[in-house]
C-alpha positions as CSV (number, residue, x, y, z in Angstrom):
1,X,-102.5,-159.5,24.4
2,X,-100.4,-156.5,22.8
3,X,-96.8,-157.9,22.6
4,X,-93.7,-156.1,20.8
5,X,-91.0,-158.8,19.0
6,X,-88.2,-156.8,19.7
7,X,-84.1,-157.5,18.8
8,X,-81.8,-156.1,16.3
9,X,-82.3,-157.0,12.4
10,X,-82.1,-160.4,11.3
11,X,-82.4,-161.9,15.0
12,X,-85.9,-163.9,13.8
13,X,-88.8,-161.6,15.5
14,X,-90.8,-161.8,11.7
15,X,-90.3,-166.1,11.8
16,X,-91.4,-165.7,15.8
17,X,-94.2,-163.4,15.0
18,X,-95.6,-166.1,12.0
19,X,-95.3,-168.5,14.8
20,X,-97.7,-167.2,17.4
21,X,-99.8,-165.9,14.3
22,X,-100.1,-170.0,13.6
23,X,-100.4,-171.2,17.3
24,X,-102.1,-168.2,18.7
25,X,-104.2,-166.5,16.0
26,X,-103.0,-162.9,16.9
27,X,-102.5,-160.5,13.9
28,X,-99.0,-160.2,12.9
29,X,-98.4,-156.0,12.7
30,X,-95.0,-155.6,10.7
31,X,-94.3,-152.7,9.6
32,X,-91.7,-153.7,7.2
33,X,-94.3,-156.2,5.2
34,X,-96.7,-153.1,6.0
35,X,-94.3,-151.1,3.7
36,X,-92.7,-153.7,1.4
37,X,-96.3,-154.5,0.6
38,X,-97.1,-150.7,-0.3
39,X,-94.5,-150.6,-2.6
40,X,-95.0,-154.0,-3.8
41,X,-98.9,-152.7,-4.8
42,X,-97.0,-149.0,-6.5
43,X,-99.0,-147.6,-3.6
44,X,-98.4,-143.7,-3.2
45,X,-97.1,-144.7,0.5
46,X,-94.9,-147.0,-1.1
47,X,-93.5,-144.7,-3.7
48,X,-92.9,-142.2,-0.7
49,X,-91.0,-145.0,1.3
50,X,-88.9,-147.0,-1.4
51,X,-85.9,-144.8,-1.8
52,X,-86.0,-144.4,2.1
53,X,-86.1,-148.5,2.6
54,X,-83.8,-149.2,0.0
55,X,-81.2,-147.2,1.7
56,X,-81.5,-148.7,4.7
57,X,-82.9,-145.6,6.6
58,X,-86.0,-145.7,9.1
59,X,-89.7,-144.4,7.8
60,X,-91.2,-141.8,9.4
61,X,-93.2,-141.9,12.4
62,X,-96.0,-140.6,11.0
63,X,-96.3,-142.8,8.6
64,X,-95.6,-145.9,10.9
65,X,-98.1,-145.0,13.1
66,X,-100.8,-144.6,10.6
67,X,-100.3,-148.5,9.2
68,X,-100.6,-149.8,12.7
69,X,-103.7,-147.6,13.5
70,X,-105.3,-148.9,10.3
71,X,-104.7,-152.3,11.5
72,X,-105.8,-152.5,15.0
73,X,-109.1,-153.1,14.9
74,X,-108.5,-156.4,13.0
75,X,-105.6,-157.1,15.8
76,X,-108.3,-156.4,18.6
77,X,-110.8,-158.7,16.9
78,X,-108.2,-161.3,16.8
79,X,-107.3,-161.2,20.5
80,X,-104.0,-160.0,20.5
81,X,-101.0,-157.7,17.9
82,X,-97.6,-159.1,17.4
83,X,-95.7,-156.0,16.9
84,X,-92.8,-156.8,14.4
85,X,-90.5,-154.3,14.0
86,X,-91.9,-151.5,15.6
87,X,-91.9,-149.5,18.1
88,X,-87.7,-148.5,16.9
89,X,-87.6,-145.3,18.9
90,X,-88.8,-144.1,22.2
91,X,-91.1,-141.5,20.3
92,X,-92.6,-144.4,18.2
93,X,-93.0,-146.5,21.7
94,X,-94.7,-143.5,23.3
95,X,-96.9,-142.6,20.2
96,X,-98.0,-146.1,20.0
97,X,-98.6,-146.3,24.2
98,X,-101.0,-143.0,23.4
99,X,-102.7,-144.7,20.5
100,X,-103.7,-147.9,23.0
101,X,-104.3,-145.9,25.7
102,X,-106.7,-144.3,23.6
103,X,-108.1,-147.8,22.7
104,X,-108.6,-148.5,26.2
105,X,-105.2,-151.2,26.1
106,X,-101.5,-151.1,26.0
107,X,-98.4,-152.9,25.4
108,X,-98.4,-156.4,27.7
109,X,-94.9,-158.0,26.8
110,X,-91.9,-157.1,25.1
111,X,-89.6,-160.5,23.6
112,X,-86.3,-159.1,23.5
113,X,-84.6,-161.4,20.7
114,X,-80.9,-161.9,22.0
115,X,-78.3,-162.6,19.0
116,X,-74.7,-162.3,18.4
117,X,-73.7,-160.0,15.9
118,X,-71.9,-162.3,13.8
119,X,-75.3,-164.7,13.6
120,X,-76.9,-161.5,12.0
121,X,-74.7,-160.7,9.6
122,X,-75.1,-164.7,8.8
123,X,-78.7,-164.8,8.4
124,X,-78.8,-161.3,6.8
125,X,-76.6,-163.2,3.8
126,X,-78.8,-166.1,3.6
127,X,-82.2,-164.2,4.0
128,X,-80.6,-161.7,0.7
129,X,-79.4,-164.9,-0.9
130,X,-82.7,-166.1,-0.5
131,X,-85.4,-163.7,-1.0
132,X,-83.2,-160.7,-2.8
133,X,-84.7,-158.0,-0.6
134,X,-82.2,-154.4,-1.5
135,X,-82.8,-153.7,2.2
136,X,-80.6,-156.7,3.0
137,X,-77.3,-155.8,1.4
138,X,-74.0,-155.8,3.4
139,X,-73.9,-151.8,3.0
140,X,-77.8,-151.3,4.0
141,X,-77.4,-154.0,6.5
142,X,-75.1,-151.9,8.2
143,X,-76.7,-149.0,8.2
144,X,-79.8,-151.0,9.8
145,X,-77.5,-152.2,12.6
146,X,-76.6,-148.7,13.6
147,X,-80.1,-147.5,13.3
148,X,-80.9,-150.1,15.8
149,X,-78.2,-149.5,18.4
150,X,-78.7,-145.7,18.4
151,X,-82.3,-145.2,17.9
152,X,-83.9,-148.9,18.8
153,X,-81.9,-150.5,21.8
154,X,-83.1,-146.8,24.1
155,X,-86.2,-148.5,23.9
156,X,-84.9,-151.4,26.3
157,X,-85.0,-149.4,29.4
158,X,-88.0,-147.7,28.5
159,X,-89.9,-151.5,28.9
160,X,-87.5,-152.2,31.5
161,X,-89.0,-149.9,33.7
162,X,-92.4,-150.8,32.8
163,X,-91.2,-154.3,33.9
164,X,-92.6,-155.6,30.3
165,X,-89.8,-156.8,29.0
166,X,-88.6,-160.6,28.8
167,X,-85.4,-161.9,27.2
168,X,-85.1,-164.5,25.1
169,X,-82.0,-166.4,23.5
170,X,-82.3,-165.8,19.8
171,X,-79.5,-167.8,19.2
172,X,-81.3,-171.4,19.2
173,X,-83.0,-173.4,16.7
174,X,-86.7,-172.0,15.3
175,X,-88.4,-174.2,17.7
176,X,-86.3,-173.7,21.1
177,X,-86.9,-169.8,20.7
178,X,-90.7,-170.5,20.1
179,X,-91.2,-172.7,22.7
180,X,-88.9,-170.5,24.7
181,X,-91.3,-167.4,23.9
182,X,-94.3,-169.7,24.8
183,X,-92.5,-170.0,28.8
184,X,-91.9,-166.5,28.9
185,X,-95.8,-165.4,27.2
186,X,-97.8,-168.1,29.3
187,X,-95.2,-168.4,32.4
């Protein structure tokens, strides 16, 4: 099972992908870990992409697409990819339909995380509170935001009419979205 977490930052799609990693066993393919990770480890990728994330600006494609193909194989063996964060553009969601269809698969679900905008800039507070994360600050927060409704939110009528995509309410507690992801995964 391929199946794209999708909703605008902040609306829970890493806590929901951690979820079906510990119920389901699939790999959890975030892109943002991916990259946090790289620069994390002083990784040349994640010298190239820290001035990028800490302003709140999307990564390449190029160099999204080349994590997630490095981690497929461990996804496949697994039974099934959570993918956190990514596609964020219609280019990324074709590119990644190519690189399944060359792995003889594709995407089966997209969870569309539903929240308010004023619960996101709620959690976004707590989650920078909590973990300090620069890509979480009220200015790069915003920045985010628009990212996601120019670039990210075309990509709900590209599922649409591939009659992938499910919608969730994102606006519940931890365990009511999980449990409602688990109806809308398993039917």
């Amino acid at each position: 099972m391929n199946l794209v977490l999708f909703g605008p930052p902040g609306c829970g799609k890493g806590t929901q992908a951690k979820n079906l990693v510990a119920k389901r066993g699939w790999v959890q393919l975030s892109t943002g870990d991916m990259l946090r990770a790289a620069i994390a480890a002083g990784s040349d990728l994640g010298q190239r992409v820290k001035a990028i994330m800490d302003s709140g600006a999307l990564v390449s494609d190029e160099i999204v697409i080349e994590l997630i193909a490095e981690r497929l194989p461990e996804a496949e063996a697994a039974g099934g990819a959570i993918f956190d964060g990514f596609p964020r553009t219609v280019a990324q969601a074709e590119a990644l339909d190519r690189l399944l269809e060359g792995r003889k698969t594709q995407v089966d679900k997209v969870v569309r995380l539903v929240v308010d905008n004023e619960e996101l800039v709620r959690r976004m507070a707590k989650r920078a509170a909590e973990e300090g994360r620069a890509d979480d600050t009220v200015e790069a927060f915003k920045v985010r935001l628009e990212a996601y409704e120019t670039q990210t939110a075309p990509l709900i009528p590209y599922y649409t009419d591939q009659g992938k995509v499910v919608e969730v309410d994102g606006m519940g507690s931890i365990e009511a979205v999980s449990a409602a992801i688990a109806t809308a995964l398993d039917g």
